[in-house]
PDB file of N, CA, C, O and CB in Angstrom:
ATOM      1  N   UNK A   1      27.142  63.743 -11.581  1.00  0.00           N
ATOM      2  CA  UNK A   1      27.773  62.952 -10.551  1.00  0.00           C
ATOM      3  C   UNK A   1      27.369  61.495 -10.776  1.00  0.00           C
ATOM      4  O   UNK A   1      26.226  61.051 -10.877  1.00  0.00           O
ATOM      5  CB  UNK A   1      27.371  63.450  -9.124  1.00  0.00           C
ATOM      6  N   UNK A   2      28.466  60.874 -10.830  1.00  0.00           N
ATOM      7  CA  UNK A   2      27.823  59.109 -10.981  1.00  0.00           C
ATOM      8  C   UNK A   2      28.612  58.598  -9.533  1.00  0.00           C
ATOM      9  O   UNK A   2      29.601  59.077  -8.977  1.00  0.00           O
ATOM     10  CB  UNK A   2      28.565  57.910 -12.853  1.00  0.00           C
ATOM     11  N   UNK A   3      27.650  57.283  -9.121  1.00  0.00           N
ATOM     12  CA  UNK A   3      27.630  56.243  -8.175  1.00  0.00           C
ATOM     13  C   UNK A   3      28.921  55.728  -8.148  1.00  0.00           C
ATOM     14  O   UNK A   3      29.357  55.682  -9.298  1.00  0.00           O
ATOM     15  CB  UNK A   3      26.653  55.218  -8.440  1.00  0.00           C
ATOM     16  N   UNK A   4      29.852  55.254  -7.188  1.00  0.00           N
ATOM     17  CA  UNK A   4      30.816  54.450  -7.100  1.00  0.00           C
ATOM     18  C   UNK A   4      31.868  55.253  -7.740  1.00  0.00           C
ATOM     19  O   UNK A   4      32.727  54.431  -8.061  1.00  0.00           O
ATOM     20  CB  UNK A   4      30.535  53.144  -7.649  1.00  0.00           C
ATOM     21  N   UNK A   5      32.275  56.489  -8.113  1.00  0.00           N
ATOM     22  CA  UNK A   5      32.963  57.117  -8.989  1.00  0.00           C
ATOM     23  C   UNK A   5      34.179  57.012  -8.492  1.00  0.00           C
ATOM     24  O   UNK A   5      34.025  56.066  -7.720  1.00  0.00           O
ATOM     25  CB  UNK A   5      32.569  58.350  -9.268  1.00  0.00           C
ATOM     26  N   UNK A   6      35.316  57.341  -8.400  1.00  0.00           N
ATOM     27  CA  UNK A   6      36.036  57.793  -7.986  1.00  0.00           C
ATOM     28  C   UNK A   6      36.755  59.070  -7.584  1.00  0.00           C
ATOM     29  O   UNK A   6      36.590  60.134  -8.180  1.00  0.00           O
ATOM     30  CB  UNK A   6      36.258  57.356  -8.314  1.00  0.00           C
ATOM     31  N   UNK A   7      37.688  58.882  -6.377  1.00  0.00           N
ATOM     32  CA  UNK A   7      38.079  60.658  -5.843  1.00  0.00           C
ATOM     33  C   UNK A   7      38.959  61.041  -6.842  1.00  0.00           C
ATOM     34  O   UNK A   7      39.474  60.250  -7.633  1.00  0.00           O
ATOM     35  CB  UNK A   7      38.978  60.957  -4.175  1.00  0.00           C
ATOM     36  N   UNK A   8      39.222  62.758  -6.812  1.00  0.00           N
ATOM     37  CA  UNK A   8      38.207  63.428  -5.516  1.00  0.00           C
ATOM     38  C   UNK A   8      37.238  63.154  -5.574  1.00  0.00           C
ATOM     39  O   UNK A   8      37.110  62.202  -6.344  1.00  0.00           O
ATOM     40  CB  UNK A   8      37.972  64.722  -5.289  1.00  0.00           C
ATOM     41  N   UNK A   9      35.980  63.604  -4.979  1.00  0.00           N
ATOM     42  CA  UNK A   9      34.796  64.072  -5.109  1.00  0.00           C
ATOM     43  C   UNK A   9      34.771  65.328  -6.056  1.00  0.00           C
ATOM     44  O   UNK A   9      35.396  66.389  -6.089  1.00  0.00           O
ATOM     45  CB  UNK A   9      34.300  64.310  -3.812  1.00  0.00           C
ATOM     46  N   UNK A  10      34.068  64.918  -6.590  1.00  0.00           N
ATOM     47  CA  UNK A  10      33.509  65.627  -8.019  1.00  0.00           C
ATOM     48  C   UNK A  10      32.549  65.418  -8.469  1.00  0.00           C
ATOM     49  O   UNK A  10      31.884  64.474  -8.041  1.00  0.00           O
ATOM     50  CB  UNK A  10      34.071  65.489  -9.052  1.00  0.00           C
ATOM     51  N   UNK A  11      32.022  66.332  -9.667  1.00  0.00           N
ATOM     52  CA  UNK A  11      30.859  66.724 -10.496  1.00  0.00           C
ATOM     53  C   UNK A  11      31.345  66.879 -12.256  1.00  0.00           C
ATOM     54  O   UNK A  11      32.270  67.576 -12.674  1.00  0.00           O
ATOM     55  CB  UNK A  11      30.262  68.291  -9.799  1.00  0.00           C
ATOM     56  N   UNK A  12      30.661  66.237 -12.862  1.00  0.00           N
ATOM     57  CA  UNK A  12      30.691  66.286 -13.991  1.00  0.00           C
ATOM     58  C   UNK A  12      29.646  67.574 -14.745  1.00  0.00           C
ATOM     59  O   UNK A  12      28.451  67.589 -14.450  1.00  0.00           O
ATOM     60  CB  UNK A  12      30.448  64.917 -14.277  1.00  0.00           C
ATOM     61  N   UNK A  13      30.168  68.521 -15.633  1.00  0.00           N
ATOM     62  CA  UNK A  13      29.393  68.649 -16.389  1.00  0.00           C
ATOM     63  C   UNK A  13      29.693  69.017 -17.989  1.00  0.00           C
ATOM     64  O   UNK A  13      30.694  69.400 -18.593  1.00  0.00           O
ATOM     65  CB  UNK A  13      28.749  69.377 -15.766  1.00  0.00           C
ATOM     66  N   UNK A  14      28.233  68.688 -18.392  1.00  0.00           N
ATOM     67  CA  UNK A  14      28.431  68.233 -20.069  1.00  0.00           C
ATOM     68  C   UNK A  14      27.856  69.455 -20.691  1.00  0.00           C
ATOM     69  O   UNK A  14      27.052  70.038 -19.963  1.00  0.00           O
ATOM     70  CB  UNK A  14      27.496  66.681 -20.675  1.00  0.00           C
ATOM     71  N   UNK A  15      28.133  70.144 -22.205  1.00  0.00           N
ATOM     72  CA  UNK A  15      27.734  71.200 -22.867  1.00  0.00           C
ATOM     73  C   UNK A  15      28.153  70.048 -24.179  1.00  0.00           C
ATOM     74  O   UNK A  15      28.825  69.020 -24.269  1.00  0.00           O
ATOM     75  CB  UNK A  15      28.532  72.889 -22.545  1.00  0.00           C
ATOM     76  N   UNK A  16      27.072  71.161 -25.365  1.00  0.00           N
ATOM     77  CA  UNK A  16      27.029  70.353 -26.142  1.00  0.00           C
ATOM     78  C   UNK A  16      29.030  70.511 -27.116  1.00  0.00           C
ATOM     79  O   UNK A  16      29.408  69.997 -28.169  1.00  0.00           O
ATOM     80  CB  UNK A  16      25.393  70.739 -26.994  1.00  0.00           C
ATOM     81  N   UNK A  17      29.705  71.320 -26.237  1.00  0.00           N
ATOM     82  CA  UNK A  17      31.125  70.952 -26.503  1.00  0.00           C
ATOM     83  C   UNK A  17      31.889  70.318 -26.103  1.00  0.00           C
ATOM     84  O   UNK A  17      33.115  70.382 -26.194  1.00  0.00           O
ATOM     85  CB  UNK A  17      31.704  71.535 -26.509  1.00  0.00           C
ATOM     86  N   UNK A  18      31.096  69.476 -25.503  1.00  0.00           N
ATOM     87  CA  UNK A  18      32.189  68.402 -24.474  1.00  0.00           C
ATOM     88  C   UNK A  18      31.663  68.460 -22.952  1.00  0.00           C
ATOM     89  O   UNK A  18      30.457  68.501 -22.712  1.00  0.00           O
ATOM     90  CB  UNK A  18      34.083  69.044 -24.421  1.00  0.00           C
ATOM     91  N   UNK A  19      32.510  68.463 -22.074  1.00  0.00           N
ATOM     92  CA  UNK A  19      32.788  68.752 -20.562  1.00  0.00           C
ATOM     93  C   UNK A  19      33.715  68.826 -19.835  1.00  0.00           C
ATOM     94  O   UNK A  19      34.816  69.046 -20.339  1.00  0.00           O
ATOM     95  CB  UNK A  19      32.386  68.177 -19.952  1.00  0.00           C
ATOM     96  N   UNK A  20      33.611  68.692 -18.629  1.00  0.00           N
ATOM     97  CA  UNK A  20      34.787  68.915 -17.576  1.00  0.00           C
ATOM     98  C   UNK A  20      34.223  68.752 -16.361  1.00  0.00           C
ATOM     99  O   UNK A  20      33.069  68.871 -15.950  1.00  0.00           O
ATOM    100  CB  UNK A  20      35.502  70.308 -17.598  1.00  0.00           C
ATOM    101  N   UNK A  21      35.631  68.350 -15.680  1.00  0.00           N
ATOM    102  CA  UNK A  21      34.814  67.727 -14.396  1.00  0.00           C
ATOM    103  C   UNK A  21      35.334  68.950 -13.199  1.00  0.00           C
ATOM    104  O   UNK A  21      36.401  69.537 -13.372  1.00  0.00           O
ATOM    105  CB  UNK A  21      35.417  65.753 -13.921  1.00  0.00           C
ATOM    106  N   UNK A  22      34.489  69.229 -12.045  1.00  0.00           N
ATOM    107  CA  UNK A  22      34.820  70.054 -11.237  1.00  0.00           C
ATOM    108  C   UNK A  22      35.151  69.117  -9.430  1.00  0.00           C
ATOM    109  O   UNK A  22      34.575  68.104  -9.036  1.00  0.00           O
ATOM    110  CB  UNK A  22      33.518  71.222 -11.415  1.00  0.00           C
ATOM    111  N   UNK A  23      36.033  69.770  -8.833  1.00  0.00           N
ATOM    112  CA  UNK A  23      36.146  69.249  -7.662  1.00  0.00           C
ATOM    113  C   UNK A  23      35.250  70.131  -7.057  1.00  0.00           C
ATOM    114  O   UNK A  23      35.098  71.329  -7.292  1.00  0.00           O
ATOM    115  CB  UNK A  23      37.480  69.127  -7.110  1.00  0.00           C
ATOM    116  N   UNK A  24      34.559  69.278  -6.098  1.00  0.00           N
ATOM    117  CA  UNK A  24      33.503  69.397  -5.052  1.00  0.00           C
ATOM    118  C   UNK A  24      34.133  70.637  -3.889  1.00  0.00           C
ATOM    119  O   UNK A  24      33.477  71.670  -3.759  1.00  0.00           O
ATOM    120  CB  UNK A  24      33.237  67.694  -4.281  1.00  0.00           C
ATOM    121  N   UNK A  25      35.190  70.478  -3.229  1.00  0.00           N
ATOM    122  CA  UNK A  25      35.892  71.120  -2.327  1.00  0.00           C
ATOM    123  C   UNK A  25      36.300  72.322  -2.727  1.00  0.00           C
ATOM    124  O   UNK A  25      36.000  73.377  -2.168  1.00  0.00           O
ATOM    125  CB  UNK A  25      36.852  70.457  -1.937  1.00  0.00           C
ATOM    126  N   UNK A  26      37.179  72.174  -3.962  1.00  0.00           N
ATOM    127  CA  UNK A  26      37.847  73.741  -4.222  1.00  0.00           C
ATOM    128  C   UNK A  26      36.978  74.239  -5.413  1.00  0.00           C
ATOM    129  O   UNK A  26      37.184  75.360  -5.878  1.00  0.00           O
ATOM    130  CB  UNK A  26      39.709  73.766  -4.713  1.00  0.00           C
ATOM    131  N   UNK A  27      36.388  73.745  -5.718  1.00  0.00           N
ATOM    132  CA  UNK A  27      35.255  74.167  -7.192  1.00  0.00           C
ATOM    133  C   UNK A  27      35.943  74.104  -8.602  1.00  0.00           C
ATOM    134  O   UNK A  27      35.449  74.113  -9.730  1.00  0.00           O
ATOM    135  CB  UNK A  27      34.640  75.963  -7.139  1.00  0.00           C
ATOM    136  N   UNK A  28      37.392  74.030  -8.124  1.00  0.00           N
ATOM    137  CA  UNK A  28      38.534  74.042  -9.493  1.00  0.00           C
ATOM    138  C   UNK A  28      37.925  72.732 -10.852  1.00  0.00           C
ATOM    139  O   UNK A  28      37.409  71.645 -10.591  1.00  0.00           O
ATOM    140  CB  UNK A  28      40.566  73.366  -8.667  1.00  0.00           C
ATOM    141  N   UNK A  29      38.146  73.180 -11.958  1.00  0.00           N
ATOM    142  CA  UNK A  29      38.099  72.474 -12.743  1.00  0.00           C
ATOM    143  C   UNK A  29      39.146  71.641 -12.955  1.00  0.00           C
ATOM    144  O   UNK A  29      40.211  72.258 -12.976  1.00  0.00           O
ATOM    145  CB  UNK A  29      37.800  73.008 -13.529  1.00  0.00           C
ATOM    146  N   UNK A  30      39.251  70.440 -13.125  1.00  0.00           N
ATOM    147  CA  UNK A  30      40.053  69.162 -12.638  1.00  0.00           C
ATOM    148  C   UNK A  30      40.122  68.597 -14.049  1.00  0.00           C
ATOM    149  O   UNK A  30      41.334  68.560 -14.261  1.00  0.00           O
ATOM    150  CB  UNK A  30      39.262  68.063 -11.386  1.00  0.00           C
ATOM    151  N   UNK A  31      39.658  68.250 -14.862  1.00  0.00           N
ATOM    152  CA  UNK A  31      39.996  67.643 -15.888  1.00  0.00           C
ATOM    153  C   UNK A  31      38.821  68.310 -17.417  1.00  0.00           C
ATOM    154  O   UNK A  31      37.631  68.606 -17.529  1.00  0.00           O
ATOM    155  CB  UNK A  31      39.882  65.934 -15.360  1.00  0.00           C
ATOM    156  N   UNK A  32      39.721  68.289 -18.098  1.00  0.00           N
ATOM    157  CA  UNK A  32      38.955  68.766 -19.105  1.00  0.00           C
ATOM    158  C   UNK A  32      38.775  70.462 -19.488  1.00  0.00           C
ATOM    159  O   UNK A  32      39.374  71.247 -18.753  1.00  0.00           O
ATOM    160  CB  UNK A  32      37.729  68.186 -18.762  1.00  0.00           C
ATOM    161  N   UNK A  33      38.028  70.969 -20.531  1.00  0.00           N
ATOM    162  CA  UNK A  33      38.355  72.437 -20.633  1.00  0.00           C
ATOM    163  C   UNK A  33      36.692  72.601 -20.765  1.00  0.00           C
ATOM    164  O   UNK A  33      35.856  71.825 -21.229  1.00  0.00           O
ATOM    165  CB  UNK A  33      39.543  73.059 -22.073  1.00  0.00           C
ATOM    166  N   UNK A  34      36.539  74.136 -20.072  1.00  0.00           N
ATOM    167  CA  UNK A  34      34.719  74.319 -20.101  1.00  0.00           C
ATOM    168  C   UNK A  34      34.864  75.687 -21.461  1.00  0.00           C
ATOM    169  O   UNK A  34      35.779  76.511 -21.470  1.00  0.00           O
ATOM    170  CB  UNK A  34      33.729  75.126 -17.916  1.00  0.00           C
ATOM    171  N   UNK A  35      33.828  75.633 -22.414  1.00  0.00           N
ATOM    172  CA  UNK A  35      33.760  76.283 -22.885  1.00  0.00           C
ATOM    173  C   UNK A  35      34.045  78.066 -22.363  1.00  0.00           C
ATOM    174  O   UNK A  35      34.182  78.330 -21.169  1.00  0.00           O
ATOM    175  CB  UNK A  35      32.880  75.746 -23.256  1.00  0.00           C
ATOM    176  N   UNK A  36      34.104  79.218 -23.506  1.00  0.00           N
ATOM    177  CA  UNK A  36      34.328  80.427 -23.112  1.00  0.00           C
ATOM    178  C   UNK A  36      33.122  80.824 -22.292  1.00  0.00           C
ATOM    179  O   UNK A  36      32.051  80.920 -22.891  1.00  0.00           O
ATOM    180  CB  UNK A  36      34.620  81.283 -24.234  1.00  0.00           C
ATOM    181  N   UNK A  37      33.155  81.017 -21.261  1.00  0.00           N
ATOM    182  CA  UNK A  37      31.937  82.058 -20.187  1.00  0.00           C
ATOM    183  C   UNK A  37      31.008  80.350 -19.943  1.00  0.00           C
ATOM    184  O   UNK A  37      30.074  80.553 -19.168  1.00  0.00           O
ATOM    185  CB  UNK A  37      30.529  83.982 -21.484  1.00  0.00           C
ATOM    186  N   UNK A  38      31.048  79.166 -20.299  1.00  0.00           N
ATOM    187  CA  UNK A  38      30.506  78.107 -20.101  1.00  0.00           C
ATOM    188  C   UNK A  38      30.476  78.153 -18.357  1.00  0.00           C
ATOM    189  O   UNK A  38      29.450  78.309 -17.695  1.00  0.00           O
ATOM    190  CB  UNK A  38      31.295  76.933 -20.899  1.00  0.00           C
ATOM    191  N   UNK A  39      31.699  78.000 -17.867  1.00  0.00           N
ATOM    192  CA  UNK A  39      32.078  77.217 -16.401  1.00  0.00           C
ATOM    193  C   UNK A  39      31.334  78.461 -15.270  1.00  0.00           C
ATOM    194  O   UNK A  39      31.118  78.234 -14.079  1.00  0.00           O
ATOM    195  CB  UNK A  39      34.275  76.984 -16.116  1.00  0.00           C
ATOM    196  N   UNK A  40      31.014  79.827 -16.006  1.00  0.00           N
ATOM    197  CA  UNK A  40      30.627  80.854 -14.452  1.00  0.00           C
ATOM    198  C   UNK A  40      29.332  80.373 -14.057  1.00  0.00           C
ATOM    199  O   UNK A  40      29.109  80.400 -12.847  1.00  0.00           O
ATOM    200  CB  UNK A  40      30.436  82.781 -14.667  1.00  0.00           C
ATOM    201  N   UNK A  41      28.525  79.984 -14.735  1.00  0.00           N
ATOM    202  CA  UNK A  41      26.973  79.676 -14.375  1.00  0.00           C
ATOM    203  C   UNK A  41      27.104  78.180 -13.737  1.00  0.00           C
ATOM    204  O   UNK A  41      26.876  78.076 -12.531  1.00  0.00           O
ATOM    205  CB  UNK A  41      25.821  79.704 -15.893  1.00  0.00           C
ATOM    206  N   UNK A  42      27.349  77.382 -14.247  1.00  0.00           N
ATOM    207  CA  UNK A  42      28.019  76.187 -13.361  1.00  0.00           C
ATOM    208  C   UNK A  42      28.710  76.131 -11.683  1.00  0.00           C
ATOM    209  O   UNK A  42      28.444  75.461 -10.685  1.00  0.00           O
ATOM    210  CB  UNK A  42      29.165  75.837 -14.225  1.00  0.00           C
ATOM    211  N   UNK A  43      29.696  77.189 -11.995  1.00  0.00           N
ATOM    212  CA  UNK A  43      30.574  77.645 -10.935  1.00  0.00           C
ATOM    213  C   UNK A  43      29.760  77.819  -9.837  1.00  0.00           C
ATOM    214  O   UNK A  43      29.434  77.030  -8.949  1.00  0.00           O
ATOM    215  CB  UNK A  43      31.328  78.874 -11.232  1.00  0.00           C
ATOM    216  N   UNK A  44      29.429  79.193 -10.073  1.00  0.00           N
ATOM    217  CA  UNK A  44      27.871  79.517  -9.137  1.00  0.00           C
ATOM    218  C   UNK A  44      26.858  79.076  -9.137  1.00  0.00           C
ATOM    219  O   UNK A  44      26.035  79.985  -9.025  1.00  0.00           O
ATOM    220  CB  UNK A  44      27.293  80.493  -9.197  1.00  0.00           C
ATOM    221  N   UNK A  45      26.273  77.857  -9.223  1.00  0.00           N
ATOM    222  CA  UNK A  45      25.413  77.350  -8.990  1.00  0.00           C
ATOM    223  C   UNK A  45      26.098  76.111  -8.102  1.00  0.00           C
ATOM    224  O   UNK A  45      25.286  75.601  -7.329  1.00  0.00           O
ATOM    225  CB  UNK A  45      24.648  77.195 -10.161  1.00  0.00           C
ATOM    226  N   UNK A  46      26.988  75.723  -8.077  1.00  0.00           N
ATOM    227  CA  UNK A  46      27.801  74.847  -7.107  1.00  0.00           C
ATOM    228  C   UNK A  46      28.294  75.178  -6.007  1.00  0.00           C
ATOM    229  O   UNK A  46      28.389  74.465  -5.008  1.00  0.00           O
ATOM    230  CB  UNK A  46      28.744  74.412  -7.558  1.00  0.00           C
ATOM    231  N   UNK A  47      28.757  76.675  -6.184  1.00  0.00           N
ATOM    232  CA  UNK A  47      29.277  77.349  -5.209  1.00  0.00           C
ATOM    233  C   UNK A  47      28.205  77.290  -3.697  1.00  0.00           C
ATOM    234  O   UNK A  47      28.521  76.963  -2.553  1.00  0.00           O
ATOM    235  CB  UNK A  47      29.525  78.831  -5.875  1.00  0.00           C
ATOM    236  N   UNK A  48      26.733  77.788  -4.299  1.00  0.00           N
ATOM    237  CA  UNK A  48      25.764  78.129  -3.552  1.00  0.00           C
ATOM    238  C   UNK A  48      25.102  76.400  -3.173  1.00  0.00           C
ATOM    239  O   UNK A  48      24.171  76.249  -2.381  1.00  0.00           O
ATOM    240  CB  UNK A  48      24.742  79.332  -4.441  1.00  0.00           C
ATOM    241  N   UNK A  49      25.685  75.388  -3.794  1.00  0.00           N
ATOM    242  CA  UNK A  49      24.775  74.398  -3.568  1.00  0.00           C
ATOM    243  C   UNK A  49      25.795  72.972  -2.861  1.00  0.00           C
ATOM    244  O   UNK A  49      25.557  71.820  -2.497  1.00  0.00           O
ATOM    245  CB  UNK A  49      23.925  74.097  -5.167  1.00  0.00           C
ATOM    246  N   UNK A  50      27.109  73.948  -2.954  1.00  0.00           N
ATOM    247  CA  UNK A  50      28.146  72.910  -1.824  1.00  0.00           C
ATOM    248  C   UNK A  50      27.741  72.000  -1.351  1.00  0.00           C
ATOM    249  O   UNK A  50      27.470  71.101  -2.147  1.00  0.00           O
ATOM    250  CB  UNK A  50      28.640  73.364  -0.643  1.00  0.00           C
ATOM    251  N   UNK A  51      27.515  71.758  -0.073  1.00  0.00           N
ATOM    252  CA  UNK A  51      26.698  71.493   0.977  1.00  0.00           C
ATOM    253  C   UNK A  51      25.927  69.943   0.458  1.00  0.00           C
ATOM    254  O   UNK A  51      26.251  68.838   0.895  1.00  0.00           O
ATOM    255  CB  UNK A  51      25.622  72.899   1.234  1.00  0.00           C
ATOM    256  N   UNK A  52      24.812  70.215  -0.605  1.00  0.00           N
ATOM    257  CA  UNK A  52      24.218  69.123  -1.390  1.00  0.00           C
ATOM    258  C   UNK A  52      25.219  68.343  -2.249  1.00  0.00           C
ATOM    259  O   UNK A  52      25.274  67.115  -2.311  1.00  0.00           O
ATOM    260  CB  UNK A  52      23.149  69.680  -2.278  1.00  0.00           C
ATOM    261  N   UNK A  53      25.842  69.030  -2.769  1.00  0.00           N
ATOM    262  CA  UNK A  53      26.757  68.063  -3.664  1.00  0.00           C
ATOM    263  C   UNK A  53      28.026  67.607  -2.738  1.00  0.00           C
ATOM    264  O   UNK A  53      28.795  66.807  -3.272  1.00  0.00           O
ATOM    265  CB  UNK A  53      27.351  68.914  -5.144  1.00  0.00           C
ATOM    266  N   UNK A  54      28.333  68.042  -1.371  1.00  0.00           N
ATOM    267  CA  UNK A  54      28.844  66.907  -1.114  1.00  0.00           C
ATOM    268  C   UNK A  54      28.113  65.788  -0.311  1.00  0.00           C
ATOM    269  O   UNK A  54      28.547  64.636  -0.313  1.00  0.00           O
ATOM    270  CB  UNK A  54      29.893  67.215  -0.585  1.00  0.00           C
ATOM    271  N   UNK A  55      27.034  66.139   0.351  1.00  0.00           N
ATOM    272  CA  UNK A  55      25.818  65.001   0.690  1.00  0.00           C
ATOM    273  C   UNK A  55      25.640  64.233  -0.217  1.00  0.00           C
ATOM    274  O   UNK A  55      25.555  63.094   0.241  1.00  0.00           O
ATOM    275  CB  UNK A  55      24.470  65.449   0.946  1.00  0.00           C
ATOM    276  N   UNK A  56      25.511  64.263  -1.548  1.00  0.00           N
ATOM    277  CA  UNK A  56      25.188  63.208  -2.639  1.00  0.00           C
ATOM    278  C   UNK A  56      26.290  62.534  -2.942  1.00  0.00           C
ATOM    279  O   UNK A  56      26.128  61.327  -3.123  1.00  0.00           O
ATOM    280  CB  UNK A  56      24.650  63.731  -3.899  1.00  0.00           C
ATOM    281  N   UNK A  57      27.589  63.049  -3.072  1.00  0.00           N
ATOM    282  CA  UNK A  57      28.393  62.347  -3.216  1.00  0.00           C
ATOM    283  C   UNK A  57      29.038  61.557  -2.181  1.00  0.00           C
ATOM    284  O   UNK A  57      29.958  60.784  -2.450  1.00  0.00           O
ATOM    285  CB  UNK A  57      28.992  62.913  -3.752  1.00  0.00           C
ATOM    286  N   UNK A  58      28.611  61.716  -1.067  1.00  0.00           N
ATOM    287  CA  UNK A  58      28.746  61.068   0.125  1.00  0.00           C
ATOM    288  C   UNK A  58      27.675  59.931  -0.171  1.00  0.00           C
ATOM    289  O   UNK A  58      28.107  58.785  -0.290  1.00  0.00           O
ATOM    290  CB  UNK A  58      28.501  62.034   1.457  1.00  0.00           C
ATOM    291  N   UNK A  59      26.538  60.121  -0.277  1.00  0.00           N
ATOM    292  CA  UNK A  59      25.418  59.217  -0.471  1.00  0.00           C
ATOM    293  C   UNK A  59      25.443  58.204  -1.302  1.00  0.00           C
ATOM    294  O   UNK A  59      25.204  57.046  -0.960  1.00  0.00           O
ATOM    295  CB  UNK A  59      24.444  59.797  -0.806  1.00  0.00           C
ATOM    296  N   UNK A  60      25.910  58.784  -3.136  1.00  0.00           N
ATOM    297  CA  UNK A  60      26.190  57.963  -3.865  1.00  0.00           C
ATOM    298  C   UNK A  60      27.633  56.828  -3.797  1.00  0.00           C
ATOM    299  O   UNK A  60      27.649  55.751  -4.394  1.00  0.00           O
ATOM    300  CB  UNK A  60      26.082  58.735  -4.821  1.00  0.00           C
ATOM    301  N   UNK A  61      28.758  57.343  -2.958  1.00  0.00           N
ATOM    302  CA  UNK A  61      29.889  56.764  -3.226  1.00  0.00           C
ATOM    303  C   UNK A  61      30.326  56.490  -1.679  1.00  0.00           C
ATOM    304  O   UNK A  61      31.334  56.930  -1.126  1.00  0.00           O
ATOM    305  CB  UNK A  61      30.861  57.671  -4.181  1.00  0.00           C
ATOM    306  N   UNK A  62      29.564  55.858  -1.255  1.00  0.00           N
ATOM    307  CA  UNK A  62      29.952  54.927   0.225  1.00  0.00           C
ATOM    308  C   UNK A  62      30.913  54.011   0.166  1.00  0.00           C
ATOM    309  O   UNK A  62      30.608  53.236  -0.739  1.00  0.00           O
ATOM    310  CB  UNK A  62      28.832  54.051   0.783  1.00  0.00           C
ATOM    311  N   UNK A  63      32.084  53.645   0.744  1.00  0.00           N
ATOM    312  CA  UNK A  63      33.368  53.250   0.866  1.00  0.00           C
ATOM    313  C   UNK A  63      33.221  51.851   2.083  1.00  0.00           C
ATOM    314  O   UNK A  63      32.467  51.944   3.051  1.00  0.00           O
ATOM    315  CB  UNK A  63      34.358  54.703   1.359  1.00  0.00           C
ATOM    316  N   UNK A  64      33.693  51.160   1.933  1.00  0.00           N
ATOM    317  CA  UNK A  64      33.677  50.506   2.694  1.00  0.00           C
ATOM    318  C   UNK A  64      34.638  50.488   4.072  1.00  0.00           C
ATOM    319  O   UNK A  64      34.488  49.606   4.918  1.00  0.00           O
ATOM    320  CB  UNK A  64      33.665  49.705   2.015  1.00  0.00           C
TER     321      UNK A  64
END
């Protein structure tokens, strides 16, 4: 997740094949392709940690 980013709200993540970015809300992968069986451990670990990742991205990307 980076500062000032832009919406949606989202999460980035990186493998050493690249990445893809996930929306915060629906968990859908939004841009980019996650490796084979890459995105379930990701998935679920976001799934269960909602809540924080949208607090941070609330935190990091304050709007005027």
């Amino acid at each position: 997740m980076y500062a000032d980013d832009h919406a949606p709200p989202h999460f980035h993540v990186l493998s050493a094949d690249g990445g893809y970015m996930v929306d915060i809300a629906t968990l859908a992968i939004i841009r980019g392709t996650a490796p084979a069986g890459h995105s379930d451990g990701a998935l679920e670990w976001a799934a269960a940690n909602k809540a924080l990742l949208t607090a941070k991205w609330d935190e990091y990307n304050e709007r005027d």
